[in-house]
N, C-alpha and C positions, 0 to 999 in steps of 0.2 A: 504494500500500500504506500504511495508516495507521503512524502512527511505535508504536503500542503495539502492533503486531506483531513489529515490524522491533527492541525493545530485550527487552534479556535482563528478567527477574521485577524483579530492584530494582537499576535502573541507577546508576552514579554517575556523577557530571559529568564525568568522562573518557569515557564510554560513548557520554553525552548528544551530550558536545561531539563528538565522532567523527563519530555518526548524522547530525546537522546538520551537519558539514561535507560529508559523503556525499551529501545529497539533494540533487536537480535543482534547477534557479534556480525559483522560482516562476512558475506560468502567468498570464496575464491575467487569468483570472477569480478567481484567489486573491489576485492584488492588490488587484482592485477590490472583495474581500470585506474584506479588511486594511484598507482605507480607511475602509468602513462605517462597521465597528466599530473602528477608532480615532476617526473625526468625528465618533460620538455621544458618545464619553464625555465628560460636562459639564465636568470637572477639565479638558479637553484645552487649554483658551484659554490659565490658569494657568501654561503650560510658558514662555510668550515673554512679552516687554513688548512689551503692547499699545500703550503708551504713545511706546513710541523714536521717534525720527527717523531709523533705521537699521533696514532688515530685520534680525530678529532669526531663528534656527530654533534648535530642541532637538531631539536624536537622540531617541524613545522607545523604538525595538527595535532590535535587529542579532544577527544571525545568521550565519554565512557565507553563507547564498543569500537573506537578506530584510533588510533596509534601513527604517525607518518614521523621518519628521520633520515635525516642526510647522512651520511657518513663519510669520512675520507681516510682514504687509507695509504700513508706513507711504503715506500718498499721495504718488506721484511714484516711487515704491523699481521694481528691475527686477534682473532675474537679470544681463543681457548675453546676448550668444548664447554659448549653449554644448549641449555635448554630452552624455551620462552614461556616459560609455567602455562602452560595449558594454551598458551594463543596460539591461533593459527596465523602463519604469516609468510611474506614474501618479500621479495629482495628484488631490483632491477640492477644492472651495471650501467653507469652512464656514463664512465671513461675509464684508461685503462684497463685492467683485466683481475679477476678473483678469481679461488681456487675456493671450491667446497669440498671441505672431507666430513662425510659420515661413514657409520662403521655399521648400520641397520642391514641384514642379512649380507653380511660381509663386509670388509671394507669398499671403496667407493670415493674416486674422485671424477669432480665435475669442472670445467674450466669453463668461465663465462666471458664473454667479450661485451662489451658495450650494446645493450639493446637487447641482452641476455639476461629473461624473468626467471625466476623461481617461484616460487608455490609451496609450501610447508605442513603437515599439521603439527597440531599441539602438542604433538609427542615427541617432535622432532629434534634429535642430539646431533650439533655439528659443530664446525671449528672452521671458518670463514678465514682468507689468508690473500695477502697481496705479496708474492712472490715474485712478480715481474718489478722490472725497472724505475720504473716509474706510477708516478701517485696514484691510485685510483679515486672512483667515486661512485657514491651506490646511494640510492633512495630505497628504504624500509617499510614496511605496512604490517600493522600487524591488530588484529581483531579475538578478543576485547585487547584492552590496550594492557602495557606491560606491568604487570604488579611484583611481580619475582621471574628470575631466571634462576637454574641451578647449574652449579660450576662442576665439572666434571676434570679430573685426573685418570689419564690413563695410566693404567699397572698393570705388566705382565702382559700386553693386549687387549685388556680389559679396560672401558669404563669404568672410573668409581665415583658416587656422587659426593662430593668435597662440601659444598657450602651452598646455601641457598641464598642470591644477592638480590633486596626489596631496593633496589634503587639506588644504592649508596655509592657507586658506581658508576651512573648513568644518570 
């Protein structure tokens, strides 16, 4: 049901903020619309220093059920493994290049180049990496939005769950 059904004639931000906390987590295919049009907007690079020697991200949207963040990734930079507590989410590349490793029925790498979505569920354990040369950049979406992630250490080839990060981090 579109949200200008669902609000009275002239809502206010209590109304607003209500409705949005009431709707469903976003589907897949509304993320990977969200990503789109978040990775075309020219201004979007301007959010991070592309410049750091440390992954940098900036939140752009949040919502109670939608999550969007920029990220930039210096050469050598890498998530760690981790989780995104129960959200479903997705990732675009919009320069440079990323490496995904997960390890869900086997190990698994993925090499993304610019214009390269992903798609995730909530269960999902991975360790994102900018291996190439030069800087990357990636726009994030993720439904409901992020409340905990859990950090993961590999031992022996194994996953182990380490710690569970509410934000303190990010």
């Amino acid at each position: 049901m579109p949200i200008s059904s669902t609000l009275p004639t002239t809502p206010t931000l209590a109304t607003l903020e209500q409705h949005l906390t009431e709707q469903p987590p976003a589907t897949r295919a509304q993320l990977l619309l969200t990503l789109r049009l978040f990775s075309q907007d020219p201004g979007i690079a301007s959010l991070v220093d592309l410049t750091a020697t440390d992954r940098q991200w900036h939140e752009v949207a949040r919502t109670p059920q939608l999550q969007v963040w920029v990220i930039s990734w210096p050469p050598g930079t890498s998530t760690g493994w981790h989780d995104h507590g129960g959200a479903v989410g997705a990732f675009r590349v919009v320069r440079g290049s990323l490496e995904e490793h997960t390890v869900r029925d086997g190990r698994r790498l993925r090499t993304l180049a610019p214009g390269d979505l992903r798609v995730f569920s909530g269960s999902h354990v991975h360790d994102v990496r900018n291996t190439g040369a030069v800087p990357a950049l990636s726009v994030h979406a993720y439904s409901p939005r992020l409340d905990a992630m859990t950090r993961y250490v590999e031992t022996d080839g194994r996953l182990e769950a380490r710690e569970v990060d509410g934000g303190e981090r990010w």
